[in-house]
C-alpha positions as CSV (number, residue, x, y, z in Angstrom):
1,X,0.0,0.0,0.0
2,X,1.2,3.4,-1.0
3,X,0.0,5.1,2.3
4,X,1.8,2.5,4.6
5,X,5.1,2.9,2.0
6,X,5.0,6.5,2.8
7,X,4.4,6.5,6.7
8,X,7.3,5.1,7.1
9,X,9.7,8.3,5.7
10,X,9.8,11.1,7.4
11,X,8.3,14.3,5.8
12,X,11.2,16.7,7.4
13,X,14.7,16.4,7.1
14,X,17.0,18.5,9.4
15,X,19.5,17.7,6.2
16,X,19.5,16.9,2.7
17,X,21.5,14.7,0.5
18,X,21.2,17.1,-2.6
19,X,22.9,14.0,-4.8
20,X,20.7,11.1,-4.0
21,X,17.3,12.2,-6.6
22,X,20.0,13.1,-9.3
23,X,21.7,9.6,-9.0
24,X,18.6,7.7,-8.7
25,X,16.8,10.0,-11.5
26,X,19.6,9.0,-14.0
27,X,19.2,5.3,-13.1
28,X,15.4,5.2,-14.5
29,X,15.3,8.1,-16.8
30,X,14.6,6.1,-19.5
31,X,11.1,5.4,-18.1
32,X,10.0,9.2,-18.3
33,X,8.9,10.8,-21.5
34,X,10.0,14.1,-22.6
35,X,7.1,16.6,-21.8
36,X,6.8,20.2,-21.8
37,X,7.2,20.9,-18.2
38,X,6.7,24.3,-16.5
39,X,8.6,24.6,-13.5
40,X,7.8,26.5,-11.0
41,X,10.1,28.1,-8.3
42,X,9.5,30.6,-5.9
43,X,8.5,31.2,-1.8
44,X,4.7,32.1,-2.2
45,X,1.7,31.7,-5.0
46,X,3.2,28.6,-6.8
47,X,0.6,26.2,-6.2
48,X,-2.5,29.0,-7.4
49,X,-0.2,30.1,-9.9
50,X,-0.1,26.5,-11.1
51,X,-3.2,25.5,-10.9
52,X,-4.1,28.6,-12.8
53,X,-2.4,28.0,-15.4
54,X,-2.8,24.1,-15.1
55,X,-6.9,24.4,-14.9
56,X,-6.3,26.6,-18.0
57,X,-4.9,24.6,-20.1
58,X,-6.9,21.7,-19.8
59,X,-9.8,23.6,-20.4
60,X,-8.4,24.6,-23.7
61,X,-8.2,21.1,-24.8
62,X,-4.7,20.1,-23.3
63,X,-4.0,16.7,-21.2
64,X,-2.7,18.5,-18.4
65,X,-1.1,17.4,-15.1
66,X,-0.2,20.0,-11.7
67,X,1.8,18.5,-9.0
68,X,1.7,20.5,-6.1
69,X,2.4,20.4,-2.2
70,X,1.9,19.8,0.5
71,X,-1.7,18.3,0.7
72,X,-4.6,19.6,3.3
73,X,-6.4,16.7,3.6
74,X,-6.1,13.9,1.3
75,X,-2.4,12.8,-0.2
76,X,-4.2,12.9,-3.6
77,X,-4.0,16.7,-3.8
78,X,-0.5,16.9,-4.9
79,X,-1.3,14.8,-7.7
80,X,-4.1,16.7,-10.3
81,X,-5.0,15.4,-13.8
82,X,-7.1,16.8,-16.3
83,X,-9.4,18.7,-13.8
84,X,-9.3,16.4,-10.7
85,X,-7.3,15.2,-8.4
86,X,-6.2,11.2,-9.0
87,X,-7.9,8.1,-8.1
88,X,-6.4,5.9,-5.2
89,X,-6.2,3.0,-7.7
90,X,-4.5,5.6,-10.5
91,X,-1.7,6.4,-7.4
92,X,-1.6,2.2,-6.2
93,X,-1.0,1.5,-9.9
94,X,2.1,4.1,-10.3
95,X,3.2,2.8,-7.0
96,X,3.4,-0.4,-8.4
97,X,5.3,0.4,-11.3
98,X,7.6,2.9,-9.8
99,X,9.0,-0.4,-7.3
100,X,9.7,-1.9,-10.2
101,X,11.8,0.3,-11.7
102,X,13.7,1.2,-8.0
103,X,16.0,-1.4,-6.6
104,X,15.1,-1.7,-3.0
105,X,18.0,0.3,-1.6
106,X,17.2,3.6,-4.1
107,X,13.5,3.0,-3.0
108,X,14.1,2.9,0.6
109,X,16.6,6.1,0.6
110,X,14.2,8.2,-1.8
111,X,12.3,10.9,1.1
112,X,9.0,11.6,1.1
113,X,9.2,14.4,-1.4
114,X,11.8,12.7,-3.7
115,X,9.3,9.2,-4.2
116,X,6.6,11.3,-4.5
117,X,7.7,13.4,-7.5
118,X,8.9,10.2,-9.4
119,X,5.2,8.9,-9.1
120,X,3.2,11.8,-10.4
121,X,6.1,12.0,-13.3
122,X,5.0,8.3,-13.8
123,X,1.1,8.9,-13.7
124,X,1.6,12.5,-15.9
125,X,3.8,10.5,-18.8
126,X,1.1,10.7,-21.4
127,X,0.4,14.9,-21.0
128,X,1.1,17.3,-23.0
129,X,1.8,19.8,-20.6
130,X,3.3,19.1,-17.0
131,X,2.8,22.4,-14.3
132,X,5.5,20.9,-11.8
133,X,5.7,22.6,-8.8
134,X,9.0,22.5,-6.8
135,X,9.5,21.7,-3.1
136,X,11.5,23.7,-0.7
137,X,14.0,24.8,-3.0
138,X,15.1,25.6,-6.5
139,X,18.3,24.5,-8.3
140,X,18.9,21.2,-5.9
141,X,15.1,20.6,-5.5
142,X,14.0,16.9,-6.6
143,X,11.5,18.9,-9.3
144,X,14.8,20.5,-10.9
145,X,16.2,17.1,-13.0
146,X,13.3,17.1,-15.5
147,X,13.9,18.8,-18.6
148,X,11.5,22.3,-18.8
149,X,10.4,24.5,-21.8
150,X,9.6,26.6,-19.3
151,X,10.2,28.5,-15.8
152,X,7.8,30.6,-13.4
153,X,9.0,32.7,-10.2
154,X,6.7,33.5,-8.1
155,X,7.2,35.9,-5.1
156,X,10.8,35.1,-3.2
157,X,10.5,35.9,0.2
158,X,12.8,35.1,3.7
159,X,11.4,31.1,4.2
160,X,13.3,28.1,5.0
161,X,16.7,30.0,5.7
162,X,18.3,26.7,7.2
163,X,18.9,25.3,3.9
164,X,18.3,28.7,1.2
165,X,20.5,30.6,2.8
166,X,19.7,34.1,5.2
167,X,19.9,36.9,2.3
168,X,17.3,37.5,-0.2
169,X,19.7,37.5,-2.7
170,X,21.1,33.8,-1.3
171,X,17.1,32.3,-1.6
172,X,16.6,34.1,-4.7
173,X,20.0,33.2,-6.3
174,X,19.2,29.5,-4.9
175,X,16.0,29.4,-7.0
176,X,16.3,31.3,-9.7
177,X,19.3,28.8,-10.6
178,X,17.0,26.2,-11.8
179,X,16.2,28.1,-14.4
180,X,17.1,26.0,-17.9
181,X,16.3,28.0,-21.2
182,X,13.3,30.6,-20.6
183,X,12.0,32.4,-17.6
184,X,8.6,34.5,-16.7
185,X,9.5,36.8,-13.1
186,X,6.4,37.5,-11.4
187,X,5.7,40.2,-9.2
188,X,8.2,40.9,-6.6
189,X,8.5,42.8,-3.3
190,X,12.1,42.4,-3.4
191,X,14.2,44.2,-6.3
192,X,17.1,42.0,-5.7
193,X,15.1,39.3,-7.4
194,X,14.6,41.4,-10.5
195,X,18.6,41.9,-10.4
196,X,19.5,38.4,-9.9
197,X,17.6,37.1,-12.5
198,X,18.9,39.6,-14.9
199,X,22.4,39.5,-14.5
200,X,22.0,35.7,-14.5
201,X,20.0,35.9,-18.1
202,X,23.0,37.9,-19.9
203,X,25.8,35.1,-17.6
204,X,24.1,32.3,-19.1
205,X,22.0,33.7,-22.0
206,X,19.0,33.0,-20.8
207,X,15.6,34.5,-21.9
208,X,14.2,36.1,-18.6
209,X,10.8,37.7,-19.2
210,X,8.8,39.9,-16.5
211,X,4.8,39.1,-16.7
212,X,4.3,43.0,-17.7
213,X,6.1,42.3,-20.7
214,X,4.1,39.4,-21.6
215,X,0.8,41.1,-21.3
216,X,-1.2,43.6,-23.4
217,X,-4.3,46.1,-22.4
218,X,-6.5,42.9,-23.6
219,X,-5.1,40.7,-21.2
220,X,-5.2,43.7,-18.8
221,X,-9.3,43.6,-18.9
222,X,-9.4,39.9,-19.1
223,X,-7.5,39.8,-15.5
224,X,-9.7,42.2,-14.5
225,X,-12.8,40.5,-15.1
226,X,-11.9,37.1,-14.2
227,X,-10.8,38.8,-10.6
228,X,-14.1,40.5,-10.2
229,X,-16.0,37.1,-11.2
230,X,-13.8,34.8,-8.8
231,X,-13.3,37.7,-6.0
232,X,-9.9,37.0,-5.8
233,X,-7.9,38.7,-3.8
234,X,-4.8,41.2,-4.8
235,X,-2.5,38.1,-4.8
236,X,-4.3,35.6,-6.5
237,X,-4.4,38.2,-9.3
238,X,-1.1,38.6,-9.5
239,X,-0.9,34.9,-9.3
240,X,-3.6,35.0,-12.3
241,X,-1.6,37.2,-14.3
242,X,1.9,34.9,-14.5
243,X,-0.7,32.1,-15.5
244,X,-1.7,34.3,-18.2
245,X,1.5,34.8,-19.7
246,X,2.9,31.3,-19.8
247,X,-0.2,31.1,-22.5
248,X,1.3,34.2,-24.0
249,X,4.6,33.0,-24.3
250,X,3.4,29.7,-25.9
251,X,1.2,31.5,-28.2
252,X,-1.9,29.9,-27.0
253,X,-5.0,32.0,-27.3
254,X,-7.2,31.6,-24.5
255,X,-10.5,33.5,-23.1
256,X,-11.7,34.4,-19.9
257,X,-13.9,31.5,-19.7
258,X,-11.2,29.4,-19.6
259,X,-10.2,30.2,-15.8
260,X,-13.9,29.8,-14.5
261,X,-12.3,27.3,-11.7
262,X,-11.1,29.3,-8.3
263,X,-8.0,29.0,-7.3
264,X,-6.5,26.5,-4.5
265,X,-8.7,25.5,-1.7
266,X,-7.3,27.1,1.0
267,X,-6.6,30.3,-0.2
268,X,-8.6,32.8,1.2
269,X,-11.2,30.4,1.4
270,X,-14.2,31.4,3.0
271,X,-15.7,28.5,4.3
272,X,-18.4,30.0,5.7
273,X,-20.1,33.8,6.0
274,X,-17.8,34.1,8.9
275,X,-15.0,31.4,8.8
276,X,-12.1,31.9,6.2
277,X,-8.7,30.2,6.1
278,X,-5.6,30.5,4.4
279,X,-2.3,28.0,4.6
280,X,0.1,30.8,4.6
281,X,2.8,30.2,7.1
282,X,5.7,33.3,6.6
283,X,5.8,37.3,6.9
284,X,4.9,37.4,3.1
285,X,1.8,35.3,3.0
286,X,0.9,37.5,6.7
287,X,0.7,40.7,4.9
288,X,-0.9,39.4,1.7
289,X,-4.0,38.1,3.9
290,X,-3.5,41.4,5.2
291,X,-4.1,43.1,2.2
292,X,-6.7,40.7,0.9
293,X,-9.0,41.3,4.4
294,X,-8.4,45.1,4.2
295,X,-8.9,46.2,7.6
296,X,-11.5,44.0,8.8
297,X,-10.5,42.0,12.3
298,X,-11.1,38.7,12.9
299,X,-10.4,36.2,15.2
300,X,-7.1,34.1,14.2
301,X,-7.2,30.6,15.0
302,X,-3.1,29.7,15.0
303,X,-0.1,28.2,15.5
304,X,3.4,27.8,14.1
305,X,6.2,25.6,13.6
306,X,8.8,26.4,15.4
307,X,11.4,27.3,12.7
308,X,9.2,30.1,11.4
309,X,9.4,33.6,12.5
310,X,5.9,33.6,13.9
311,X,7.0,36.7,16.2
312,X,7.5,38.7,12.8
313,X,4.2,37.3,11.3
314,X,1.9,38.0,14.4
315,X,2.9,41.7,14.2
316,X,2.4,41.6,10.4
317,X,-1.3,40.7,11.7
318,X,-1.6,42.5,14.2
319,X,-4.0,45.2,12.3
320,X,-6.5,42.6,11.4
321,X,-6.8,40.7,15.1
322,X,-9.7,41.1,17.5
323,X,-7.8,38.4,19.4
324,X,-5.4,35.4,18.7
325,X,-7.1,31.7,19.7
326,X,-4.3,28.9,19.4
327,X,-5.1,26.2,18.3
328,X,-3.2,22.3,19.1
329,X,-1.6,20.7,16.5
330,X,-0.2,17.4,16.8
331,X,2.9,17.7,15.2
332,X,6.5,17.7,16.3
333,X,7.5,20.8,14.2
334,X,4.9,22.9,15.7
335,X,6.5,25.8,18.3
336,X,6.1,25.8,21.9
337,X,2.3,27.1,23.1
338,X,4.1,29.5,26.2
339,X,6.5,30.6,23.1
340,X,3.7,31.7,20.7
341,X,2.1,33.1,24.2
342,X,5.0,35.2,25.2
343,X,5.1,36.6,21.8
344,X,1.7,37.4,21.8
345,X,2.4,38.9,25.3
346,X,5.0,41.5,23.7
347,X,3.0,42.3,20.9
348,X,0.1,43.2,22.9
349,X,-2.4,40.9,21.4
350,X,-5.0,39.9,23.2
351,X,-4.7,35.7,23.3
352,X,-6.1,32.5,24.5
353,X,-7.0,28.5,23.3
354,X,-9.1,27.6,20.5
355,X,-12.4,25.9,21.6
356,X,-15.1,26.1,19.2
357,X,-16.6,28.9,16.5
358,X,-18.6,31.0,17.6
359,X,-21.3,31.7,15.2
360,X,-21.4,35.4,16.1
361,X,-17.7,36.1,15.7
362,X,-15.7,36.4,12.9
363,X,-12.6,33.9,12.0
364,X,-9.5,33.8,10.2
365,X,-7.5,30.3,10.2
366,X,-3.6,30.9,9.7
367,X,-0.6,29.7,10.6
368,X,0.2,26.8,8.0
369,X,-1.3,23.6,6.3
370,X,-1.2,21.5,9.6
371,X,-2.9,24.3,10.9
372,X,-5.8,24.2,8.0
373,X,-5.6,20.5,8.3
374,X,-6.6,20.3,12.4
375,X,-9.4,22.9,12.1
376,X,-10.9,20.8,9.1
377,X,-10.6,17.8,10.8
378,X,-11.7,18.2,14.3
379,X,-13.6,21.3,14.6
380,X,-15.4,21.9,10.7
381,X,-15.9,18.4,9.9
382,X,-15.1,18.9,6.0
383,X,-12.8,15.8,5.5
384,X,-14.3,16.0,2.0
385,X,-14.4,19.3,1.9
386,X,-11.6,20.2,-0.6
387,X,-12.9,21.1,-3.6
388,X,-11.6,19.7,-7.3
């Protein structure tokens, strides 16, 4: 069983051997089609960006396959094909095959990520188009060994520092080096990014586009409309817009009918009239929410893993909290509660432990997927609430 296969590797690695996928890659490369991947890099936005552009093209007519992570609720999120997530038998069969090609040794030293990515390759070998999301990283992620046509950064922010590095210009440098051929920037809040990549384009002749340059005043009202029909918030347009030029830059005509599917579940979803959550978990993802709620306060249900500046991120908040609620997570990367409290203590914010919603009250669920995850789970009952 695939589910048992995977329980037994760790998600989290406290360090990485950056040669293992490579070596094990070259060792069953023969099994993988040449597809015309679009890789995507980046700290924030890759997996709306992706299905954007991933929802778009299948609705054009294209065999189309996203991989994205993590997953909310079901492992079968990561894993989308022509407008749904897979089957449990599609993911059993790849499992299957991929065992077949891995000696036991490669198979047992693959991580999570690593086996992962070699089965949705395997299930997405007959596409036409492949919208591959990386990990963590950029240049030495697992995503980074299959040939592209194509690469999409999205916003680069401070975010994993242990293994990126603790300069914008180290993370961005560290991504934007997985770049092969052709490259879209999207928006940025950093202009190092914008400098990186385009001192990299003329060191290794690359063709580095920025979305504005891929976009005319038609596009302009199409991205318009489409926001205004799927309320999305300042982000996910931005996000929308990067989609839109990939099409551009592979001269494929589209309309605005073609991105009638919202973006992610998860974000900015409003569950309810007065619950909405969000899986953003870093200072960049804070004050986008903040943007997107515009002043309205809310209760935040949240917690943090511990290796995440949550100190920086509740005072990114802060203008949007009535009060903070934290919620308990079983899960051995999540911080310390009195840590989270004495933070919340310095900041001023008024604090104490999620129970229940309160009809009455308005809610905001932050803080990470885990975080998403244990709200759905225990307290909203929507196991099968993630939509298609």
């Amino acid at each position: 069983m695939l589910q048992t296969f995977l329980s037994n590797k760790p998600l989290f690695y406290a360090e990485i051997d950056y040669e293992r996928f490579p070596r094990v890659y070259k060792k069953i490369e023969s099994n993988f089609k040449s597809l015309k991947n679009i890789h995507i890099v980046g700290t924030n936005g890759k997996g709306t960006t992706g299905r954007f552009l991933a929802s778009a093209l299948h609705h054009i007519g294209f065999s189309v396959g996203h991989y994205t992570s993590p997953h909310i609720l079901k492992f079968s999120e990561r894993v989308w094909l022509n407008g749904a997530s897979v089957e449990d038998d599609v993911l059993s069969n790849a499992h299957k095959k991929l065992q077949s090609l891995l000696s036991n040794e490669d198979s047992d030293s693959l991580s999570y990520f690593e086996y992962t990515t070699l089965l949705a390759m395997l299930i997405f070998n007959e596409c036409d188009f492949v919208v591959l999301e990386a990990g963590l990283g950029g240049e030495r992620d697992a995503t980074a060994v299959f040939d592209k046509c194509l690469t999409l950064v999205t916003p680069i922010s401070f975010d994993h520092e242990a293994f990126l590095g603790s300069s914008i210009e180290e993370i961005a440098t560290t991504k934007l080096n997985a770049i092969q051929n052709s490259a879209i920037i999207g928006y940025q809040n950093h202009k190092e990014v914008y400098e990186i990549a385009q001192n990299m384009g003329v060191a290794k002749s690359l063709n580095i586009y920025s979305v504005d340059e891929l976009l005319n005043d038609d596009d302009f009202k199409k991205i318009e409309t489409i926001t205004k029909e799927l309320s999305l918030a300042k982000y996910l347009s931005q996000n929308l817009s990067l989609a839109i030029s990939v099409l551009n830059f592979l001269g494929i005509k589209y309309e605005t009918d073609d991105f009638k599917n919202p973006p992610l579940f998860g974000r900015v979803t409003k569950l309810t009239e007065n619950i909405i959550i969000d899986v953003g978990h870093n200072a960049l993802a804070a004050s986008a929410i903040v943007e997107a709620l515009d002043g309205e306060k809310r209760i935040v249900v949240y917690n943090s893993y511990s290796d995440k500046n949550y100190t920086e991120i509740l005072k990114i908040l802060k203008p949007i909290i009535s009060r903070v609620e934290i919620i308990e997570v079983d899960d051995s990367r999540i911080a310390e509660v009195k840590l989270i409290q004495n933070a919340l203590d310095d900041l001023e914010i008024k604090h104490g432990v999620f129970m229940e919603i309160n009809k009455e009250q308005k809610y905001l669920v932050f803080g990470s997927f885990s975080v998403v995850e244990t709200f759905l789970k225990k307290y909203f009952n929507k196991e099968n609430s993630v939509a298609e």
